[in-house]
C-alpha positions in Angstrom: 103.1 88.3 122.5 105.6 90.6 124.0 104.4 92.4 126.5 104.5 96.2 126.6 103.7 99.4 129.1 101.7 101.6 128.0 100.1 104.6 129.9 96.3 105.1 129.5 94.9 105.6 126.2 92.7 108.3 125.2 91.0 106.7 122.4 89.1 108.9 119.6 85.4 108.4 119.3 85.0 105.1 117.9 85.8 103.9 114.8 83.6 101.8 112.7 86.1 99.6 111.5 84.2 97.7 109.2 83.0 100.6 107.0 86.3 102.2 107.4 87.6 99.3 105.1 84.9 99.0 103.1 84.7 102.6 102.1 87.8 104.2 102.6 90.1 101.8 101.8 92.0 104.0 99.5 93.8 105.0 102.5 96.0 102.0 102.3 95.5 101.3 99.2 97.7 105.0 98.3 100.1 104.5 101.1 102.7 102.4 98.5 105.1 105.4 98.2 105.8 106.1 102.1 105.8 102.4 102.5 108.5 102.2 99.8 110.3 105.3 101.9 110.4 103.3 105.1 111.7 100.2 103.0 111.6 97.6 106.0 113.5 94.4 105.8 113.6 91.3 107.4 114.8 91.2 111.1 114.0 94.7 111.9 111.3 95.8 114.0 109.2 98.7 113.0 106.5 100.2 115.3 103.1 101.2 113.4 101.9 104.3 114.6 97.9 104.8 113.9 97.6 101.5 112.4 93.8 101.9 111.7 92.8 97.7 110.7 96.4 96.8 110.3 96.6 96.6 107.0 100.1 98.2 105.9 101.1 96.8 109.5 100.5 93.7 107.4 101.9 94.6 104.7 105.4 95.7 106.4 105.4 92.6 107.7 105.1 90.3 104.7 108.6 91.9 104.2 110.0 90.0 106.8 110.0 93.5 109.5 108.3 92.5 112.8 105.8 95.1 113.3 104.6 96.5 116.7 100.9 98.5 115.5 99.8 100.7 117.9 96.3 102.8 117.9 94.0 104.8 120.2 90.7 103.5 119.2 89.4 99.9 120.5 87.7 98.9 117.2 91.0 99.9 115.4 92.5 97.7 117.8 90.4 94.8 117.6 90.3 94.9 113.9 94.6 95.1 113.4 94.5 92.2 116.2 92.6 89.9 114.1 94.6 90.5 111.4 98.1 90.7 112.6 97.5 88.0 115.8 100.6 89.9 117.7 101.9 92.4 119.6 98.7 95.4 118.5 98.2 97.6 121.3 95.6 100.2 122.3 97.4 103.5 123.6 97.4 107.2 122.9 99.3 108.0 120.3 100.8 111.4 122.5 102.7 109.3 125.3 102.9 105.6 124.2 105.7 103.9 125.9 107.1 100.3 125.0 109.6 98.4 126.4 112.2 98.0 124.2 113.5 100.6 121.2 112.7 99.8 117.4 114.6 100.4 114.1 111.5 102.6 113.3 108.7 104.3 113.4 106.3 104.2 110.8 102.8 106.4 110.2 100.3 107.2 107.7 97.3 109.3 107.6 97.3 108.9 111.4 99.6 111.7 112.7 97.0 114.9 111.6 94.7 113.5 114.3 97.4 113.6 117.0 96.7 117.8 117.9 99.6 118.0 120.0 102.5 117.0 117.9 105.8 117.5 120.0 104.5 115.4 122.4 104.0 112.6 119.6 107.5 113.6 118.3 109.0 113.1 122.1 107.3 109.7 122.3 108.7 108.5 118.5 111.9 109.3 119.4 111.6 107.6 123.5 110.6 104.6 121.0 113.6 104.4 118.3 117.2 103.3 118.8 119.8 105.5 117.8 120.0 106.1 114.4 116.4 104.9 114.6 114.3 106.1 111.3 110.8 107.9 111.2 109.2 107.5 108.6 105.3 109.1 108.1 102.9 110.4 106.1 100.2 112.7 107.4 97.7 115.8 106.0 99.1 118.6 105.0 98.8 122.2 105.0 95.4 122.8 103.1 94.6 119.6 103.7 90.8 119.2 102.8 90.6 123.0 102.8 87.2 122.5 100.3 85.4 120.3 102.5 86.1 122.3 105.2 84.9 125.2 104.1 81.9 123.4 102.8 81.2 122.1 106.2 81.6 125.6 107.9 79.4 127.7 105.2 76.6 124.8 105.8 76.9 125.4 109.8 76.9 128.9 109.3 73.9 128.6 107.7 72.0 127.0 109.6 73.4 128.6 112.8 74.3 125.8 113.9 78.7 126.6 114.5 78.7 126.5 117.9 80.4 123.4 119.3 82.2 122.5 116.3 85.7 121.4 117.0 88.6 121.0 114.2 90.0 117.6 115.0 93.1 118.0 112.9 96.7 119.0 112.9 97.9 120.1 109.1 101.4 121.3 109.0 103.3 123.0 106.5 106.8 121.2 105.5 108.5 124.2 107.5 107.1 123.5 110.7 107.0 120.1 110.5 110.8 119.6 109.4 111.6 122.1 112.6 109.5 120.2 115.3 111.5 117.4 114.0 114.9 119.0 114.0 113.9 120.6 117.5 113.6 116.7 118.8 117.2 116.0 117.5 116.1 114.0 114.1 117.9 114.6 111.2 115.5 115.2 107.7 116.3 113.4 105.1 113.1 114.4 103.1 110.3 116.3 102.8 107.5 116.0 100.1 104.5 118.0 100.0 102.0 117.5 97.0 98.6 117.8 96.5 97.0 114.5 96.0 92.8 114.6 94.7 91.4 111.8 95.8 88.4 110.2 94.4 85.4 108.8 96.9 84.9 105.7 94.8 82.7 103.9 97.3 80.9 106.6 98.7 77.5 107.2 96.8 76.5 109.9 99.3 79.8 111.6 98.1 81.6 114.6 100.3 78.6 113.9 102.6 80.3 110.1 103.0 83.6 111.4 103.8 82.2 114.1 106.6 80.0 111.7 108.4 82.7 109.0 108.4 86.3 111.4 109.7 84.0 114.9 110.6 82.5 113.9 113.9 84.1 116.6 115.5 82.7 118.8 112.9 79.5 118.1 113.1 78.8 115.9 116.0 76.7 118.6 117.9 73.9 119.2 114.9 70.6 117.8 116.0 70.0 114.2 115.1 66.8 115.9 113.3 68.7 118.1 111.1 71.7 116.4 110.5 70.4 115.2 106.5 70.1 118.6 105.9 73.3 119.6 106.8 75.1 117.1 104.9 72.8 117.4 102.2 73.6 121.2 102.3 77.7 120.4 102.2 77.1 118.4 99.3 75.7 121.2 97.3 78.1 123.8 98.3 81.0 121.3 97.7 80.0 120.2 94.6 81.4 123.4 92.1 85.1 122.4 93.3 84.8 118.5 94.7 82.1 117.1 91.6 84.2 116.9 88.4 82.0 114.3 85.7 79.8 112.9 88.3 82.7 111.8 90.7 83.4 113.0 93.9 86.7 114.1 95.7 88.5 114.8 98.5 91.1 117.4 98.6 94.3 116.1 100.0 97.4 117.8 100.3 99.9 115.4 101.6 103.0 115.5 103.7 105.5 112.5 103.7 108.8 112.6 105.5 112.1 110.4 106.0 114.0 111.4 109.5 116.2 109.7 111.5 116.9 109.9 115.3 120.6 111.0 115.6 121.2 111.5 119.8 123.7 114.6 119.8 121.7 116.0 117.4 119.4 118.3 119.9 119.8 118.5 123.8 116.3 118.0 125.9 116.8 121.9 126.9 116.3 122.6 122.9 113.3 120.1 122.4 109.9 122.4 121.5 107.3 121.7 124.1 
């Protein structure tokens, strides 16, 4: 395994890997189109950023692209090591260093948890080799805005908003396309679109989704009352998220093509 520097990670609460799969496994399973964007081929080496269980790390690689996967969560970590075997490491998506440069960098649904982008941006582009590509998708503005607003009408209720904490980073196309451009990459495509998404293995529905990616959102309600929040976001949910006795999530997704181009912004110009 090559070995690699990395400065401390800051992992995210943990992960439960297992259920993570088992559940939400439309993640990957819906990631074909910014896999087919990054288009890896054999030789190359492509660094996974948020790789979650490894399994489009996998996936890259059965093209014949060696893959470096990278995430800030241990049981992430352990997960994408037992499946890739190589080269996974455990660092904070914000200042990851390795030693050596990559053809790309490639993300998906990992980037809206990483709340201070340009310092993500700055450590892609340490990462790539000129001419290097970055290649990503991520939430996007009005991402999940239902469930959100489900989540904050139940707290509200129950008076129970204090210490609630939004976890995520969803950018419009405009401000994603100028942190990039700020960092010297060059777009060479943008897509936003909104993408409903149905829960199809969670029988707890909207509830499911919160308790599995909402910590932050909910993580200071009373062990005792908990039930009745998510109970409570169900029912508020439900007019917009409940269509024929299926649940969805509300996704509005951002996926992007850039490459790194050196003379293309100076370090005085990069947004900080």
């Amino acid at each position: 395994m090559t070995q690699h520097s990395v400065h401390e990670s800051q992992p995210a609460p943990g992960w439960d890997a297992d259920r993570y799969d088992r559940q939400f496994g439309y993640v990957s399973a819906l990631a074909g189109g910014v896999v087919e964007l990054l288009a890896p081929v054999p030789g190359e080496t492509v660094l996974d950023l948020g790789c979650g269980t490894g399994e489009l790390a996998a996936t890259i690689a059965a093209r014949g692209a060696r893959v470096i996967a990278v995430d800030g969560d241990p049981a992430m970590v352990a997960s994408a090591s037992a499946r890739l075997g190589s080269d996974v490491l455990l660092a904070d998506g914000h200042d990851f260093r390795i030693d050596e440069q990559v053809d790309a960098v490639f993300s998906n649904a990992a980037l809206h948890w990483m709340t201070r982008p340009a310092e993500v941006v700055a450590a892609v582009r340490r990462a790539l080799r000129p001419g290097g590509r970055f290649v990503a998708e991520l939430g996007g503005a009005h991402n999940v805005a239902g469930i959100l607003a489900a989540v904050r009408t139940a707290l509200a209720e129950l008076g129970l908003t204090e210490g609630a904490r939004m976890p995520w980073y969803f950018p419009s196309p405009g401000q994603y396309a100028t942190l990039l451009e700020a960092h010297g990459f060059q777009v060479l495509r943008m897509d936003y679109f909104a993408r409903p998404t149905e829960l199809t293995d969670c029988p707890g529905g909207v509830a499911d989704w919160v308790a599995m990616f909402g910590a932050a959102l909910i993580g200071h309600v009373p062990p005792d009352r908990r039930d009745a929040v998510l109970a409570r976001i169900n029912e508020l949910a439900a007019p917009t998220l409940l269509r024929d006795g299926r649940w969805y999530a509300d996704y509005h997704r951002l996926r992007f093509a850039a490459v790194w181009e050196p003379d293309g912004a100076s370090d005085a110009a990069v947004v900080r």
